[in-house]
N, C-alpha and C positions, 0 to 999 in steps of 0.2 A: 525226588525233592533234593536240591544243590544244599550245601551248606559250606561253611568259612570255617575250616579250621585252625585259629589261632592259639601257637604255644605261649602262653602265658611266662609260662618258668619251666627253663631245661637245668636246674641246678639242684644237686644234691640238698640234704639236710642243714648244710653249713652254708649254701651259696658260695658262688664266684664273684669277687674276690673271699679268698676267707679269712676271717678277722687273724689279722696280726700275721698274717703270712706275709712273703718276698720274694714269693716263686715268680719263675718266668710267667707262665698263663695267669695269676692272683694282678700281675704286672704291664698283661698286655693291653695292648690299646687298642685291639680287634674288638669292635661288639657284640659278638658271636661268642666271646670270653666272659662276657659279663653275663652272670645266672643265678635269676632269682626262681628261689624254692617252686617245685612241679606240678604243674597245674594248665589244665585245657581250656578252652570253653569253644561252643559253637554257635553260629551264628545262622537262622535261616528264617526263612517265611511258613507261616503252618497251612494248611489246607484254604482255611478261612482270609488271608491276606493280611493277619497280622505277624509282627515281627517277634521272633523269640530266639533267647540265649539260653543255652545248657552253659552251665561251670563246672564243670570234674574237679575236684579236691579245691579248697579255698586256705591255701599255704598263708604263712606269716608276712608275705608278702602282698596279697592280694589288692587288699588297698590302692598301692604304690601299681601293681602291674592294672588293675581296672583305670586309673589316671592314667596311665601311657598308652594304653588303648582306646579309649573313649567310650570305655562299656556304660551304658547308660540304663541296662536295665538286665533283670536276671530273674529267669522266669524257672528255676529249679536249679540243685544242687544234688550230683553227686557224688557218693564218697569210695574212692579204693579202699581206705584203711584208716584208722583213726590215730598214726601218728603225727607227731605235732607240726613237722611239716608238713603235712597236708590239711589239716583242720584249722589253727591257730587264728586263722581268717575270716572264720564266719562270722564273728563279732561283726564286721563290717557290713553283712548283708542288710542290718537295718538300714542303710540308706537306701538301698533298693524297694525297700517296706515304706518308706517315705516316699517316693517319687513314682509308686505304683498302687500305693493303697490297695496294698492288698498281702494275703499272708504266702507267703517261700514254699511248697515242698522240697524236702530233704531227703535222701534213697540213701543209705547204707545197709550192711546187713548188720547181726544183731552184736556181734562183741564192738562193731565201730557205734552204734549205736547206743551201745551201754557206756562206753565210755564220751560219748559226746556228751551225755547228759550228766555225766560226772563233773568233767572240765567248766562244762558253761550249765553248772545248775541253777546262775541264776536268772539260765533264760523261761527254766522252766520249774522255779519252787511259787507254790501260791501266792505267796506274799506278795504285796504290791508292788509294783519297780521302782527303785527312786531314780533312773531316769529309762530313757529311752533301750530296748531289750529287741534284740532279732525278731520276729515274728515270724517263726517257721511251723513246719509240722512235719514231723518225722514218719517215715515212712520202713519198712525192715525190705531189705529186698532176697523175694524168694524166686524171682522169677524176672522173662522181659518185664521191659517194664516203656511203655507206652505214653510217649507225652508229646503234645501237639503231633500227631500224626509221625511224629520217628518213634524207632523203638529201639532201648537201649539192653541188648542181651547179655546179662553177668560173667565171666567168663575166670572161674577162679583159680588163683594162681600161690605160688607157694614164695613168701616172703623169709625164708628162713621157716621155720614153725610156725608161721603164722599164715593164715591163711587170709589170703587178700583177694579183689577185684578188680580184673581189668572190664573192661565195657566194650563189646560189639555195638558198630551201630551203619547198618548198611554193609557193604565190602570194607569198612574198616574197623581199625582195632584200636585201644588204647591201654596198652598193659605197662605199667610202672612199680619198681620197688616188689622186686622178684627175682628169684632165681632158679626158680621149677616152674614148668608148666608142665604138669602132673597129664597123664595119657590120656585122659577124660576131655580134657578142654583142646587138645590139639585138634581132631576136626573142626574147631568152630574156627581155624585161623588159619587154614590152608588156602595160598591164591588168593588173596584177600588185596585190593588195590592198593591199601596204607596201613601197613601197622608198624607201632611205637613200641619199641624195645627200651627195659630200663638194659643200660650200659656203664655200670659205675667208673670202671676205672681198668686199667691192663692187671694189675696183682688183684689176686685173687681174693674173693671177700665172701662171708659166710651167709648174707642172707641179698645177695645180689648180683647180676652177673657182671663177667667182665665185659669188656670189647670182645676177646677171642669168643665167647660162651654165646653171645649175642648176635655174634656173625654165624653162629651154628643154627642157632635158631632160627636166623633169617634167610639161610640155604637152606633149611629142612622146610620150613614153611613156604617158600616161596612167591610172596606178596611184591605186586608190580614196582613199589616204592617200601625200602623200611627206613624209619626215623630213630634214630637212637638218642633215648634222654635222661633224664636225673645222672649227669655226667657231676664230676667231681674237680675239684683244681688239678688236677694231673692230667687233665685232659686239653689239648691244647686244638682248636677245631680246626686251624688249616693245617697241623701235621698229622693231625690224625685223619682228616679227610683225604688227604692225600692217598692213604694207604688201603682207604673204602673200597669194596668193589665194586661192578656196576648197578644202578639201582639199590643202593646201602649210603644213608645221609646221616649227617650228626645234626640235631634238633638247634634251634637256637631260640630266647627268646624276643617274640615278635613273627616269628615264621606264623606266614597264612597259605593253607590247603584248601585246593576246592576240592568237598569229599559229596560224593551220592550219598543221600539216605535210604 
């Protein structure tokens, strides 16, 4: 089964430009430089010949990257982790509740999951809504997890002390906002067609890897194409592509993959 994978957001927690900076990349007029908060989604047909989208993480941008894509509808949502750039966006899935009548499932594991329900309690306290409320349902993820005929296998990864989600799905991979991948999960990403490396930045950072860290990981593993993303304003995409190896890309967004499921 083909699918469309479109990068949403290849930008750090702060986004490219970052407020109130005057660096050269915050400055350039490449659009490849411009990066809104990290987030995937894909695109395919199910068994049955209806259309469906996955969303991976739904950043503070989400809104703004669904409009420039012409996402028209979202038939689940998953989560790596539950910081605030990646979640901050679900609010918006109610339009999707609108225009499908019908209610969202949600896949996180259970600390993104406790804290989802912290942040937007008021999707989920009894009281009535004085207006309009996401209409999802949460789900914990302990396992694949199977939807329209793909399957999406958890694949967990170390965000500093936190332990986070990347997501298997066919021969690819989507690991973001990491900087271990603990020995456990490296078989599941050996050879693998496309996977997404987070790449924060060249100096060295405590809960993410660098460029150098992530070109290790992408020669250990091996994968026909790797995409490197959640990049920072210090990262400038045609000097640093420059210096890529072969089959090793920096993520941009709007970038579309055709991936097997």
């Amino acid at each position: 089964m083909r699918a469309t994978l479109t990068v949403l957001g290849s930008g750090t927690s702060m986004g490219v430009p970052t407020i109130g900076c005057a660096c050269a990349v915050c400055r350039s007029t490449d659009p490849r430089d411009k990066r809104t908060r990290p987030s995937v989604k894909l695109d395919f047909t199910d068994q049955m010949g209806a259309p469906r989208t996955i969303v991976i993480d739904t950043s503070p941008d989400f809104r703004a990257q669904a409009l420039r894509e012409n996402v028209t509808r979202v038939d689940a949502v998953l989560f790596t982790h539950a910081h605030a750039d990646h979640i901050l966006g679900l609010d918006d899935i109610r339009a999707f509740n609108f225009h499908q009548r019908a209610r969202i499932p949600v896949y996180a594991n259970a600390p993104a999951l406790d804290t989802i329900r912290k942040t937007f309690h008021y999707i989920f306290d009894e009281a009535p809504a004085p207006s309009a409320i996401p209409l999802i349902d949460l789900h914990e993820v302990r396992g694949p997890i199977e939807l329209f005929g793909a399957t999406f296998t958890p694949v967990p990864v170390f965000h500093g002390k936190l332990e986070v989600l990347g997501y298997l799905f066919g021969r690819n991979a989507y690991l973001t906002d990491f900087n271990v991948i603990p020995e456990a999960s490296l078989p599941m990403l050996h050879s693998l067609d496309v996977l997404f490396l987070d790449a924060l930045r060249d100096a060295a950072h405590n809960t993410h890897c660098t460029i150098a860290e992530a070109l290790d990981y992408a020669a250990r593993l091996a994968p026909k194409a790797a995409y490197f993303t959640h990049m920072n304003h210090e990262v400038s995409h045609a000097a640093v592509s420059e210096r890529l190896p072969a089959g090793v890309f920096l993520s941009y967004d709007g970038l579309k993959l055709e991936v097997e499921l």
